[in-house]
N, C-alpha and C positions, 0 to 999 in steps of 0.2 A: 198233508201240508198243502197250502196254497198254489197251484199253478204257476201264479204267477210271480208269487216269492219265490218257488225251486229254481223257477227261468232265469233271475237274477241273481242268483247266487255264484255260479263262476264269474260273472261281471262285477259284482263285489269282490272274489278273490282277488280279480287282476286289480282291479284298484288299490285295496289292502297290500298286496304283493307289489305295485308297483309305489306306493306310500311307501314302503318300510324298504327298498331298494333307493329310494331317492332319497331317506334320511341315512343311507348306509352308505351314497354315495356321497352327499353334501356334508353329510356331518360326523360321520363315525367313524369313516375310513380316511378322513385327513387326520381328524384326531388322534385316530392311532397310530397314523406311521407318522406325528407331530409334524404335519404340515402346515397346521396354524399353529407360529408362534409368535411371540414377541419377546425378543431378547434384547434386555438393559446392559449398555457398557457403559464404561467409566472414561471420564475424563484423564488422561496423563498428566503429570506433576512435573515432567520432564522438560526441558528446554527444546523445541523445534526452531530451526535456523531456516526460516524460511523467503521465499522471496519478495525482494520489492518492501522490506521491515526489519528494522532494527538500525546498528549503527550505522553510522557513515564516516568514518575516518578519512582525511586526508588521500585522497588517490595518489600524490605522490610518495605516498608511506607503505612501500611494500609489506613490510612486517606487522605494520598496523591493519592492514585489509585482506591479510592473510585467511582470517575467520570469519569474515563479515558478508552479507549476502549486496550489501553497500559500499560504495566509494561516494566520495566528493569534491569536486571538482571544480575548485575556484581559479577564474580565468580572468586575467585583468588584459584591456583591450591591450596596453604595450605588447604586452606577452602576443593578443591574439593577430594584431597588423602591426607589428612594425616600420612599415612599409606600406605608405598610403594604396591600397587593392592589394595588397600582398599578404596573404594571409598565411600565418604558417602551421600549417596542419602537422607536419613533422615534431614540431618543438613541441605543441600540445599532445601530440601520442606518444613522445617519449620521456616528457617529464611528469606524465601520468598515467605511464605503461597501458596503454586504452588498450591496445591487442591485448594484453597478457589478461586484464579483467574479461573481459571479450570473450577469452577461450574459456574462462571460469565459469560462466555465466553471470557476471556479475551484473550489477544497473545502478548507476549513477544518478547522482544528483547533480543540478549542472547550477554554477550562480555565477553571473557576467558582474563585473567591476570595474570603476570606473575610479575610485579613488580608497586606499587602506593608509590608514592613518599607524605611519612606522616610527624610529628609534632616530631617524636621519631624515633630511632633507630631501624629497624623491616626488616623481611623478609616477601613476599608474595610466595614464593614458600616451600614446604615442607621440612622440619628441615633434614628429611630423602637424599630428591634431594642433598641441600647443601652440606651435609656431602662424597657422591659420587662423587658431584663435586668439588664445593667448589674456582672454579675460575673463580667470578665472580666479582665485585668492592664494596663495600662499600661506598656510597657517602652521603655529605654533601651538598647542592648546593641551590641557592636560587628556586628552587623544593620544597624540603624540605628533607628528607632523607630516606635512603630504602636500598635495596641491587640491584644491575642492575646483572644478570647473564648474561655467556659468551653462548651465544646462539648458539654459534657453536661447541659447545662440544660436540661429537658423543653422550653421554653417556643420558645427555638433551636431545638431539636432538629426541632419542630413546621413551623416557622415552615420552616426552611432544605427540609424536606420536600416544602410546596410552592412555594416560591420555586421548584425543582428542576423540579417539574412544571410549573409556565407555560414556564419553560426549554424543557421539552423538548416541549411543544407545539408552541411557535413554530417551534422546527429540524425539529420531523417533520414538517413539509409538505412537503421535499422533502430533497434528496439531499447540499444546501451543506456543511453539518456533517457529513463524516463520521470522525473521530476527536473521541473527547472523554476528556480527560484528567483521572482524578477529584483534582478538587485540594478546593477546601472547605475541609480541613483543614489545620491549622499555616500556618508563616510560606510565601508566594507557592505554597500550597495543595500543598505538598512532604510535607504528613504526618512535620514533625518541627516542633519547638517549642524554641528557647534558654530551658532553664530554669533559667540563671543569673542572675536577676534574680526570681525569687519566682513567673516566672510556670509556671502548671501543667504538668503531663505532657498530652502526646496522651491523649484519653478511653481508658476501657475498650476491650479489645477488641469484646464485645457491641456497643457502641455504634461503634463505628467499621464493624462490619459495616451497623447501620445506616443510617448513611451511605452506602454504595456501592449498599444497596438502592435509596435514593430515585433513584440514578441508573438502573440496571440494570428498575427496573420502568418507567420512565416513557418512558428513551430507546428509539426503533425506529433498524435498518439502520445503525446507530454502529458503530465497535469502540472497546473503554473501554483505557484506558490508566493502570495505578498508578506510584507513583513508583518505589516497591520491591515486590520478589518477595513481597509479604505471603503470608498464608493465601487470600484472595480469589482473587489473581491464579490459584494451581492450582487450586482449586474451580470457578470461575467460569473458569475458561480466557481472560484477560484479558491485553493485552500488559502492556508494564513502557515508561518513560521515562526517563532520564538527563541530567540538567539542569547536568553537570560534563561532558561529553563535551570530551576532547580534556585533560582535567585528568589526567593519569596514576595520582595517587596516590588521588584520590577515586572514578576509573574502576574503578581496579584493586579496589577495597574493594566498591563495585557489582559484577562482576562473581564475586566473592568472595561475596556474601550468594546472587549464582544460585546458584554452583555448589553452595555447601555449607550456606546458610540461615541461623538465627541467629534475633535474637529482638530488639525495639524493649521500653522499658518505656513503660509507662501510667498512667495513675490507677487500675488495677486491673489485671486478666489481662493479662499480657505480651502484644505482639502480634505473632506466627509469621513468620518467613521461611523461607518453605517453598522446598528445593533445584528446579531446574526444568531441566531437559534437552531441547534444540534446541525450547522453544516457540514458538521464532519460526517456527517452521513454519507454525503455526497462528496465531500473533498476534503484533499491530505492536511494535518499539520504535521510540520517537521519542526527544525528547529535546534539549536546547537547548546550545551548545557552553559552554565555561565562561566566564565574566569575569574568570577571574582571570591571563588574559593576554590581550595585546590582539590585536584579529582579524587583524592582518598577520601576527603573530608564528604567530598558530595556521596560518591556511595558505600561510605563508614559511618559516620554517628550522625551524620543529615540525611542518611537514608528515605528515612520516613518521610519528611518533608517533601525532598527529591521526588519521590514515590508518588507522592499524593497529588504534588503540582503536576508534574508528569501524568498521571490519569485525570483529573480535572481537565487537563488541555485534550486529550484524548489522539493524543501523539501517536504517528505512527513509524517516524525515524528519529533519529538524534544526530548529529553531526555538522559539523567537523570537529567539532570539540566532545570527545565522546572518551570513556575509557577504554584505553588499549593497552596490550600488555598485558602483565601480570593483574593489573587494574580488571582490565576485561572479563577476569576469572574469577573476581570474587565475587564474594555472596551479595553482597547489593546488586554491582552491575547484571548478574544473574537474575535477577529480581525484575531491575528495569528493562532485559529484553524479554522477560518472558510477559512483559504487558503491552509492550511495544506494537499498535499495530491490532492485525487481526489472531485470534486461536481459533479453529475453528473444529467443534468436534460432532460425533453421532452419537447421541444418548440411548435410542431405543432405534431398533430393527423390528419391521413383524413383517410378517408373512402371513400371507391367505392364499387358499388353495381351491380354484375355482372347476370343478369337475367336468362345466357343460363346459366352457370352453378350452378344458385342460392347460392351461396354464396357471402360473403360479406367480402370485402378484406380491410385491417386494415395495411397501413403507419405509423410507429413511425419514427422522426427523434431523432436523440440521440445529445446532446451534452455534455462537459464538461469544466467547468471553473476552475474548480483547478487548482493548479499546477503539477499535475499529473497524469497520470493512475491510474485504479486499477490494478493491477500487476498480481493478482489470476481471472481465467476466472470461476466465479463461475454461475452455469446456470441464466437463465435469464426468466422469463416465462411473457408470456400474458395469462390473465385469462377472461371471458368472466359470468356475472352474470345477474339472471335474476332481475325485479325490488323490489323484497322480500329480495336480496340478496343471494339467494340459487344461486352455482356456477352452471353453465350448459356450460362450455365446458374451455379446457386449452389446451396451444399449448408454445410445447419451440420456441424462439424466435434463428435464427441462425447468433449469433455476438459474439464475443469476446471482452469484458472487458477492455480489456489488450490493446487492440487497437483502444480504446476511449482514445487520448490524448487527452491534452487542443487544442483547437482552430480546432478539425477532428470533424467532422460529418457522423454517422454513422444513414443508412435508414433501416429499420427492415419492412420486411411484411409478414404479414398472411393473412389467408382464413377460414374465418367461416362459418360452413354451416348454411345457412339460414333458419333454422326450425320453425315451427310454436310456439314454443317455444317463439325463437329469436321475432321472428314478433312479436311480442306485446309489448316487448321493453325490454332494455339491458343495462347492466354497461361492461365498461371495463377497465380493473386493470391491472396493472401490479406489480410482485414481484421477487426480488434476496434476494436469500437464497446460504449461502454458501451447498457442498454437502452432508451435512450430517444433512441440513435443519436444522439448529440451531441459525444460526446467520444472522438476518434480514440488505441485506442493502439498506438506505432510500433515492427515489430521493431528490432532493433540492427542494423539492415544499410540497405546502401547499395545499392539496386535502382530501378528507375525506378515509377513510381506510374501507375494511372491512376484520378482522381475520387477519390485518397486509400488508392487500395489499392494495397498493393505488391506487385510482379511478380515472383513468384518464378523462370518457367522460360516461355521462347516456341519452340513446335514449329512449324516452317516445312518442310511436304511439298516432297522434292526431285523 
């Protein structure tokens, strides 16, 4: 044999030997102890009550908000100053038990009024306001009857400014309030006015942006909500509301001012409906089903309808006109909260097992089928447990919430170190907690939990 072929021939061993230990390490021996895997889960059929989605029943209806992860809270200015600077913060937290929601976790929906059109003769704004102003209409109309104030009177205009602001002092202490729906204006703060009876047009446009400012300067950590697609709503990146949901012909006209816009008259400049394409990405519609059929009807044999307007709008609450009660339980209303809003689940897990650097890298893909985002980017964590249950390692996940639409797919990966620990074998969990860890939110699947986190995938060494 050649010289100098015999001399290379342990140098070709260790190569060959060091090839077949580097495919033994990278590839044979994750495979065998199935360290590369990819495991498919299922979507849940199930109903999750989750937060910041679904109804919103009356907040001052204890048995109505009993099961809801929402309240609603309509606040008319008498109620809220009866007493020119006197604001009664007592009256508003105990005619819509704020503490008791509060301790629930619950979150509110907030809408300021200025005028509800009742059964009798009545004002909604303070005895005090009137007598300052005092010209504003008295109407009669098949509404029903109330007082419409003259919204452009310096004096209001002032006045309702800071009413606004102690408003939104008291909500920005913490996180209860987080939708607020700019009402103020027109009949149940709708921004439109019956002006068949002599009483005015909606103000100026000028003036009606005013209005939205007192809201937009003063409130923190809200998302604001218009009736209609005004000019506001695309400037200001604002959701929209619908207080005829499940109403067809009034829906359909709603949906009609998104797509194509249009224009409201005034006591001066018209005011804009500007066209808006998929903004519910970025911002809520809510909105309250309609009264003009009765709630069995709407989620009993108009279901479907209900159903379909309702995801066309791509709703994420309902309320204050929402099914409660027995209503609440049935197979429709079940229907419409489990679309309500965001779902959000994990389709596929995989796993890869990285030798040189001995950890073990963990693929989430994300999906979601609501019709919505979640709107708040509340952390998101993967947990890692050993087979006791004892947690042995957590790692934040780096995605945003907010940017899980319906039909986007979002890939999350981490790196676990591979400790001897790990090697024996392993659960992995994942959990969203809003940040002040209080308020758990649950994927759409059916997994076992542990301490509230749910289990996605448990590796048990053969």
């Amino acid at each position: 044999m050649d010289k100098r072929i015999a001399a290379k021939i342990p140098y070709l061993i260790i190569v060959v030997l060091g090839a077949a230990i580097t495919v033994l390490l990278f590839y044979i021996v994750p495979y065998h102890y199935r360290l590369n895997q990819t495991v498919y889960l299922d979507e849940s059929d199930a109903l999750f009550d989750n937060p910041l989605t679904g109804f919103a029943p009356p907040a001052e209806n204890v048995s109505a908000c009993e099961d809801t992860q929402l309240v609603f809270v309509r606040l008319t200015w008498a109620e809220w100053e009866p007493e020119k600077g006197v604001y009664d913060i007592e009256a508003l937290e105990e005619k819509f038990h704020i503490s008791r929601w509060k301790e629930e976790k619950k979150h509110a929906v907030l809408r300021f009024v200025c005028d509800i059109p009742g059964d009798t003769e009545h004002m909604d704004i303070p005895e005090w306001l009137y007598l300052e102003t005092g010209d504003g209409t008295w109407y009669d109309t098949e509404y029903g009857q109330g007082y419409s104030p003259n919204y452009e009177n310096p004096y209001f205009r002032n006045a309702h400014s800071e009413a606004i602001a102690a408003l939104a002092s008291y909500c920005n202490q913490d996180s209860f309030v987080s939708y607020v729906e700019l009402g103020s204006l027109g009949h149940w703060g709708e921004w439109h006015i019956n002006t068949g009876k002599n009483t005015a047009e909606m103000p100026d446009a000028e003036v009606c942006w005013d209005y939205v400012l007192d809201y937009s300067d003063q409130f923190h950590n809200v998302l604001f909500l218009m009736r209609r697609n005004f000019v506001m709503v695309s400037d200001a990146g604002l959701g929209v509301y619908n207080d005829m949901a499940g109403q067809e012909e009034a829906t359909e006209r709603w949906l009609g001012w998104i797509a194509e816009g249009g224009a409201c008259e005034t006591q001066g400049k018209a005011l804009e409906l500007v066209p808006l394409e998929k903004f519910w990405e970025t911002a809520p519609v809510g909105g309250e089903l309609t009264s003009g059929y009765d709630m069995e009807e709407l989620v009993g044999k108009r279901i479907q309808t209900t159903l379909s307007l309702i995801e066309r709008s791509h709703m994420t609450f309902l309320g204050p006109n929402c099914p409660v009660g027995s209503q609440a339980e049935s197979y429709g209303a079940e229907m419409i909260r489990k679309r309500l809003g965001y779902r959000l689940y994990i389709p596929t897990l995989q796993t890869q097992f990285s030798f040189g650097e001995s950890r073990l890298k963990v693929f989430l893909t994300w999906h979601n089928t609501g019709l919505a985002p979640m709107y708040w980017d509340w952390p998101v964590m993967m947990y890692v447990y050993d087979l006791e249950g004892n947690m042995i390692y957590w790692e934040s996940l780096d995605m945003k919430l907010s940017e899980l639409v319906p039909d986007a797919e979002i890939v999350t990966e981490s790196s676990i170190p591979f400790t001897d620990e790990i090697r024996q074998g392993f659960q992995i969990g994942v959990g969203i907690m809003d940040p002040e860890e209080q308020e758990p939110l649950k994927l759409a699947m059916d997994v076992e939990e542990i301490e509230g986190i749910q289990i996605l995938y448990t590796y048990e060494r053969e």
